[in-house]
C-alpha positions in Angstrom: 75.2 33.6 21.2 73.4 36.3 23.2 70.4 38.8 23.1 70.8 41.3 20.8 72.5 39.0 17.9 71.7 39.8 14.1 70.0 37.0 12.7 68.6 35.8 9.4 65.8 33.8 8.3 65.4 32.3 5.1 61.8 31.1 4.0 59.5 30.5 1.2 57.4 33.2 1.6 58.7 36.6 2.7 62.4 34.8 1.6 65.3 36.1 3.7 64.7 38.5 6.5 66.4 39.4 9.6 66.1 40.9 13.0 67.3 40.9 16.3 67.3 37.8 19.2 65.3 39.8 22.2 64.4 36.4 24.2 66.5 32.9 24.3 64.6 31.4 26.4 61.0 32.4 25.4 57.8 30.5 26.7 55.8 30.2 23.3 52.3 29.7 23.6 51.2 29.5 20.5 47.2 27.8 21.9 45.8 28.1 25.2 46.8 24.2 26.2 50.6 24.4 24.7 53.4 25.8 25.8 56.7 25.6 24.5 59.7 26.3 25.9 62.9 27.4 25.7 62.4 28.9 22.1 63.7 32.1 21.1 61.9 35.3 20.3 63.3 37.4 16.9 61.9 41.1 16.4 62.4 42.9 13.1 61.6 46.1 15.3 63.8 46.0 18.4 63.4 49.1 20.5 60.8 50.0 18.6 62.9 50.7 15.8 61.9 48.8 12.8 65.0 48.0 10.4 62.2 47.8 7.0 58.5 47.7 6.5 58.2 44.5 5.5 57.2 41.2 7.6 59.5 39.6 9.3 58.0 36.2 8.6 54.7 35.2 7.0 52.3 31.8 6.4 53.9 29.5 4.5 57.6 30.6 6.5 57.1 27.6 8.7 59.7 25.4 9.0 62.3 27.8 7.8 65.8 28.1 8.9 67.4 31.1 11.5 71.1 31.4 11.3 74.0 33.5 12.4 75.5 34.9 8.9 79.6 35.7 9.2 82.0 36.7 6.9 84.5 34.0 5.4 86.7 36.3 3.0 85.6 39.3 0.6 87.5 39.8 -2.8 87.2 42.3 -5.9 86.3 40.2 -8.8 86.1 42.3 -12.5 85.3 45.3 -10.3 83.2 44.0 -8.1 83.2 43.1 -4.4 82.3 39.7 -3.7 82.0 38.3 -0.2 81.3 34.6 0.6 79.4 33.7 3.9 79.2 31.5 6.2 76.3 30.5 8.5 75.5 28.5 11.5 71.9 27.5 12.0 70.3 28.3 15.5 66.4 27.6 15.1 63.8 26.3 13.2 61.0 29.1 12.4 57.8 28.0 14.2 55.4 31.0 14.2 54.9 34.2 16.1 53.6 35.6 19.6 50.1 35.7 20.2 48.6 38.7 19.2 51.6 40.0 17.1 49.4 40.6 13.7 51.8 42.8 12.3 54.4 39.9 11.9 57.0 42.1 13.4 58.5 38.8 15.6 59.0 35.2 15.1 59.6 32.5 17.2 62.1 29.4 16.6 63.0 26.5 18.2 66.5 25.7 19.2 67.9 23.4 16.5 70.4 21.9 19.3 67.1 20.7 20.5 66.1 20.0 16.8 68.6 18.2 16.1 68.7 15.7 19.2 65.6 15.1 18.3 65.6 14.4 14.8 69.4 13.7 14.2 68.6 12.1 10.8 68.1 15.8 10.0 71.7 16.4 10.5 71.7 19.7 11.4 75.4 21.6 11.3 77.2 24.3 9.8 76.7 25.4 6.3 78.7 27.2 3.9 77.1 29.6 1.8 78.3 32.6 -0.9 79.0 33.2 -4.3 79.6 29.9 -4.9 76.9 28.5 -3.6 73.7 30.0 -2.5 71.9 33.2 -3.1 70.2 32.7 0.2 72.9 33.8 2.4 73.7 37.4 0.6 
């Protein structure tokens, strides 16, 4: 995975949302006593060029998954395309930069790091589509 890397979020507030990885290894400071680091930074408006108008992420967001959607097959079912994707998980939605009051970036933390942490979490690859889950469309 590298900067510049479509990603998707999927939360209970603003549901799912996606942007574009601009930092991997992004020193959050979310109070003046914390830092965390490496985490990595996800702007809806890269460039300044904002994909939509809506927020990225919002309160309530927290704790939300990031993943890496990719195509698994597409078909034409009673005239309609169908695809089915697949997703890999790569952070754990934890807030946004200081001062961002737009909600135009988020901030994850690695879920490698997640997950050797908390491996009762069981963190891995999902399978998502038609099938499955409206959250990965």
């Amino acid at each position: 995975m590298e900067k510049r890397t479509i990603v998707y979020k999927s939360g209970r507030t603003t549901g799912v949302t996606y942007g574009r990885i601009e930092d991997i290894d992004y020193r959050w400071k979310p109070s003046p006593n914390i830092v965390i680091v490496p985490t990595i930074l996800i702007s809806r408006c890269p460039d300044n060029q904002c994909f939509y108008n809506d927020y990225i992420s919002y309160y309530g967001d927290s704790g939300g998954v990031w993943y890496i959607r990719y195509m698994i097959y597409s078909e034409r079912i009673d005239g309609y395309r169908v695809y089915d994707y697949g997703a890999r998980v790569i952070g754990i939605l934890n807030g946004r930069p200081p001062g961002d009051t737009q909600f135009i970036q988020a901030v994850a933390s690695w879920a490698v790091k997640v997950s050797e942490k908390w491996p009762d979490l069981e963190i891995s690859y999902a399978v998502c589509g038609w099938e499955y889950s409206l959250s990965c469309r």
